[in-house]
C-alpha positions as CSV (number, residue, x, y, z in Angstrom):
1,X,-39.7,-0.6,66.2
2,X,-40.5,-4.3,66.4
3,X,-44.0,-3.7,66.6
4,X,-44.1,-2.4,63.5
5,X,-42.3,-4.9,61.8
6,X,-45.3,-5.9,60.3
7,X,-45.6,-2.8,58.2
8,X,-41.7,-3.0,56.9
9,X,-40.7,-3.0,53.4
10,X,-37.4,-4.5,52.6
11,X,-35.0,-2.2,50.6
12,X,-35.0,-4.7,47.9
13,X,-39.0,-5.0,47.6
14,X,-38.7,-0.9,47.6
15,X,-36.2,-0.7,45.3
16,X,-38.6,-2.8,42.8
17,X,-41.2,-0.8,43.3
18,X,-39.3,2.5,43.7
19,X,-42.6,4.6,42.1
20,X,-45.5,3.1,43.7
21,X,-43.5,3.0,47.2
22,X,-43.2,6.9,46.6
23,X,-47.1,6.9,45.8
24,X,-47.8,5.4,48.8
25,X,-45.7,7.6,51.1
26,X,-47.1,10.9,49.2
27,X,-50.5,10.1,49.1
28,X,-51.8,7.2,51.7
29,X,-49.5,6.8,54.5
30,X,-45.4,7.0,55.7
31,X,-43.6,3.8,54.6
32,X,-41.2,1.9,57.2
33,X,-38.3,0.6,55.1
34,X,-36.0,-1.9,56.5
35,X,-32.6,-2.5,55.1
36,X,-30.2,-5.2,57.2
37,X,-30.3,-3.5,60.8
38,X,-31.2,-0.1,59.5
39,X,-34.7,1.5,59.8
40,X,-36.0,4.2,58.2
41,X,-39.2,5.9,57.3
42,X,-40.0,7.6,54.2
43,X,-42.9,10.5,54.6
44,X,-43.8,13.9,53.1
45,X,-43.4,17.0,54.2
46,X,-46.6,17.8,55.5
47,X,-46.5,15.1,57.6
48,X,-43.5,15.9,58.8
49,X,-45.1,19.2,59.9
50,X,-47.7,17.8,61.5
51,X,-45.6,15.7,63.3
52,X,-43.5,19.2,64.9
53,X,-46.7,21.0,65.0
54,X,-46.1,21.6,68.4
55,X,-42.8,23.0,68.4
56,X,-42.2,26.5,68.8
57,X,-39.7,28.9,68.5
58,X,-39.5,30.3,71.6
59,X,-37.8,34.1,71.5
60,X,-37.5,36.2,74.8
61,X,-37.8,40.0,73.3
62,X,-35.2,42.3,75.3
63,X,-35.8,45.8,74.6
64,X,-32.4,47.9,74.6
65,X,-31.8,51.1,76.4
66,X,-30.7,52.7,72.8
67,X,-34.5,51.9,71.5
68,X,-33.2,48.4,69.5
69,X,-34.5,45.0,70.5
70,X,-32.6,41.9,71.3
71,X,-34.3,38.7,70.6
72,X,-32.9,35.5,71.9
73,X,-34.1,32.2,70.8
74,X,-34.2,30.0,73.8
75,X,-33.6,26.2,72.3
76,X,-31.3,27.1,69.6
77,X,-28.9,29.6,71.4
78,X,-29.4,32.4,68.5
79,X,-29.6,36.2,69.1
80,X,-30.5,38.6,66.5
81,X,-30.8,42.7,67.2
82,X,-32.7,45.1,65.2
83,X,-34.5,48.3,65.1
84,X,-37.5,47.1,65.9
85,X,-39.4,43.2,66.8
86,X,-40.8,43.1,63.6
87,X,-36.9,43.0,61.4
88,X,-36.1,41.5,64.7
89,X,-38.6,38.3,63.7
90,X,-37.2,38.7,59.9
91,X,-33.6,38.5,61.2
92,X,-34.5,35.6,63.2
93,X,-36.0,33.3,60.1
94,X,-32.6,34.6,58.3
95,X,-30.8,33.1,61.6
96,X,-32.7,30.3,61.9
97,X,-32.4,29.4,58.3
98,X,-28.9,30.0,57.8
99,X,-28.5,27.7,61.4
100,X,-30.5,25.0,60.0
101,X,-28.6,24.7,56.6
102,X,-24.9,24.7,58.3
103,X,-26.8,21.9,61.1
104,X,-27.8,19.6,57.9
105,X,-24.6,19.9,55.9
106,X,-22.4,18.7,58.9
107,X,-25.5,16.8,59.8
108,X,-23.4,13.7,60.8
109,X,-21.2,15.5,63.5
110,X,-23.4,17.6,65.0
111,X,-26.6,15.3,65.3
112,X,-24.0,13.3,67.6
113,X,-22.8,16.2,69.6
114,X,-24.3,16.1,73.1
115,X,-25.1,19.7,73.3
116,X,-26.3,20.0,70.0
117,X,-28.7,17.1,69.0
118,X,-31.8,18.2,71.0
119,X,-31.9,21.0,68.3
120,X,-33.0,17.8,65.4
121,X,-36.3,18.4,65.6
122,X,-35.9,22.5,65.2
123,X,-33.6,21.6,62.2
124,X,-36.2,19.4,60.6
125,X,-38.6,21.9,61.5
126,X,-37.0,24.9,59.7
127,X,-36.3,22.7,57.1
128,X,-39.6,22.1,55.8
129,X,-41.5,25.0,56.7
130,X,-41.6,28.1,54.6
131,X,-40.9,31.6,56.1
132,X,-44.6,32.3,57.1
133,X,-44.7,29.0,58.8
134,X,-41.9,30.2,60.9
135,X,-43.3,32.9,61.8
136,X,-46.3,31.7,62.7
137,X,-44.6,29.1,65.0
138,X,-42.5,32.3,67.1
139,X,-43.9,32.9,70.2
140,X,-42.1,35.9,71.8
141,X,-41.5,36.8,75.7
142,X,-40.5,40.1,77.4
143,X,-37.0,40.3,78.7
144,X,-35.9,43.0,81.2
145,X,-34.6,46.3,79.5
146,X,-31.1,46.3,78.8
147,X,-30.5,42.6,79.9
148,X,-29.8,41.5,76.7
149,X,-27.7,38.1,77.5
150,X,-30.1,36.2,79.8
């Protein structure tokens, strides 16, 4: 972070200019805000996407003997079954969204549990993309038939 200690703005110089400082960050570039020891940036959504633009939501796709499918996100340790992939993939944005909301209310404990903070980025990821974005970032994978529970 030191190296861009050149582009900080102390709390206090935000706080004065609390309208251009949100200007800035909207429409020219993030801002790196400094207050005491603590560091933060302040950036809009859409560059927030582009900086998980990347990430996917991987979902292995198990077809079940009984003619439902399974689907299984890999990163985030959610299942979902439905009739078919495609309320399988509508179930999954439900899941995901519904994951992502409980994740940022109790943001403080589970950001610091070791199993559970590798899942930030998905969080921030749900979090700012609408459902069409979602699915557009799904990639899906064949399971084996009636191995539902890799």
């Amino acid at each position: 972070m030191d190296q861009c200690i050149d582009y900080m703005k102390s709390a206090s110089e935000v706080r004065k200019e609390w309208s251009s400082t949100i200007d800035t960050a909207l429409r020219e570039h993030p801002v790196f805000i400094q207050r005491t020891r603590d560091n933060l940036i302040l950036l809009d959504i859409a560059t927030l996407r582009l900086a998980f633009e990347n990430l996917r939501f991987e979902l292995i796709l198990y077809p079940e003997k009984d003619g439902s499918v399974t689907l299984v996100e890999s990163h985030l340790d959610l299942v979902e079954n439905a009739a078919n992939k495609d309320s399988g993939i509508d179930q999954m944005i439900h899941a995901l969204r519904d994951y992502a909301c409980d994740f940022y209310s109790e943001f403080a404990l589970w950001s610091k549990a070791p199993n559970r903070k590798s899942h930030i980025p998905y969080i921030l990821k749900v979090l700012s993309s609408t459902d069409d974005e979602l699915r557009e970032d799904i990639v899906i994978e064949k399971g084996t038939e009636g191995c539902s529970v890799p």
